[in-house]
C-alpha positions in Angstrom: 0.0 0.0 0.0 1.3 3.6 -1.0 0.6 6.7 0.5 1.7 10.3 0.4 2.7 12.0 3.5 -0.1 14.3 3.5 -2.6 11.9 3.6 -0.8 10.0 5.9 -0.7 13.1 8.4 -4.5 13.5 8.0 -5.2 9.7 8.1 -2.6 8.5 10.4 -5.5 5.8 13.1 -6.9 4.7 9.9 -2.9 3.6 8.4 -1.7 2.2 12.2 -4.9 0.3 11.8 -3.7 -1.4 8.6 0.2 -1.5 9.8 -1.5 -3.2 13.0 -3.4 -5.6 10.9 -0.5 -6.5 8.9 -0.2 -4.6 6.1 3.2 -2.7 4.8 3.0 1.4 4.6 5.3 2.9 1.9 5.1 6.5 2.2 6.0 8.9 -0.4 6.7 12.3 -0.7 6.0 13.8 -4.3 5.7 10.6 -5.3 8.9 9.4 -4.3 9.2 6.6 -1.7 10.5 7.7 1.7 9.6 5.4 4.5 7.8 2.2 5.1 5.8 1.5 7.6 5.4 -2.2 9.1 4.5 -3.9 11.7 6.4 -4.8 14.6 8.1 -8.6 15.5 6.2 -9.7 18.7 9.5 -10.2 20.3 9.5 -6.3 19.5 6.3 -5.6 20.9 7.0 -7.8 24.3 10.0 -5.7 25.5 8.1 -3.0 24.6 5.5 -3.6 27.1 8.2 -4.9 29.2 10.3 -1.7 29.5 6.6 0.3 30.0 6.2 -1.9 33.0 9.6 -1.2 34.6 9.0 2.8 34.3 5.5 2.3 35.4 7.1 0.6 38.6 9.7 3.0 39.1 7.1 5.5 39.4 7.8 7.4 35.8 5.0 6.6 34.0 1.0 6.2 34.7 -0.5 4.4 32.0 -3.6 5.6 30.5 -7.4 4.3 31.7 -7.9 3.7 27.8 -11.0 6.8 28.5 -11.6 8.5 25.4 -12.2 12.5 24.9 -16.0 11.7 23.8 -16.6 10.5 27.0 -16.2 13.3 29.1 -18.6 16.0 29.9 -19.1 18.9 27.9 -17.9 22.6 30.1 -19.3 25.5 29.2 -16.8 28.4 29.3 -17.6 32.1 29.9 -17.8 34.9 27.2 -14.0 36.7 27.6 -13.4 33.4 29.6 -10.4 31.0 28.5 -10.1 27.6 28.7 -6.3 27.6 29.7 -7.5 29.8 33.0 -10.8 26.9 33.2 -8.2 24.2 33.7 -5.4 26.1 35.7 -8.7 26.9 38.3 -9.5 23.8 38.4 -6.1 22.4 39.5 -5.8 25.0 41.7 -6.2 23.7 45.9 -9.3 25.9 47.5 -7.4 27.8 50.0 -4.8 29.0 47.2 -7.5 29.9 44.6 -9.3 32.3 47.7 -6.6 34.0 47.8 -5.4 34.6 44.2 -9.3 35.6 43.8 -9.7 37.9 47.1 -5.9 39.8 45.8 -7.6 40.1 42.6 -10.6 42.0 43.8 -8.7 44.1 46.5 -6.3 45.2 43.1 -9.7 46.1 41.6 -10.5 48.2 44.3 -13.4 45.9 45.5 -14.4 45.9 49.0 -14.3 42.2 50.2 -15.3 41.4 53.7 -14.1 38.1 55.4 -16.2 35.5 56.3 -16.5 35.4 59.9 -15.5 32.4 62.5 
């Protein structure tokens, strides 16, 4: 099977899928061979896992829960909002987060009263 690298680029799952499967990739680039792409030799793909597994251990790796983008919840973000300042919020502990937002309003000029006992 031939492909250029464009379409490789924009088609890259559905190509692994065929490399996985057994098929040979060559890719080309203006028509001229480049690359191919094949599949692994077990032994390959054994010592791969293998060496995941030791970094895993060691604490240098967290393997994935194999949950997909589609199934998380959709989050609505503010007009003028971003959703760089969404995520860093939400990683944020509570205590730190009160006080970023009370400095915020007392550099606004805001009058902010603190919650009592």
């Amino acid at each position: 099977m031939r492909v250029g690298s464009k379409e490789l680029k924009n088609r890259l799952g559905h190509y692994l899928r065929e490399v996985r499967s057994g098929a040979r990739v060559v890719v080309t680039d203006r028509g001229t061979p480049i690359a191919l792409v094949v599949p692994l030799p077990e032994d390959h793909v054994e010592a791969g896992e293998a060496g995941l597994d030791e970094l895993e251990r060691e604490g240098l790796l967290a393997r994935g829960t194999g949950r997909r983008w589609r199934d998380f919840d959709a989050v609505e973000v503010a007009p003028g909002s971003s959703v760089s300042a969404l995520v860093v919020a939400e990683r944020e502990p509570a205590a730190a987060r009160a006080t970023r937002l009370l400095a915020a309003a007392r550099a606004e000029g805001l009058r902010v009263q603190q919650p009592s006992g």
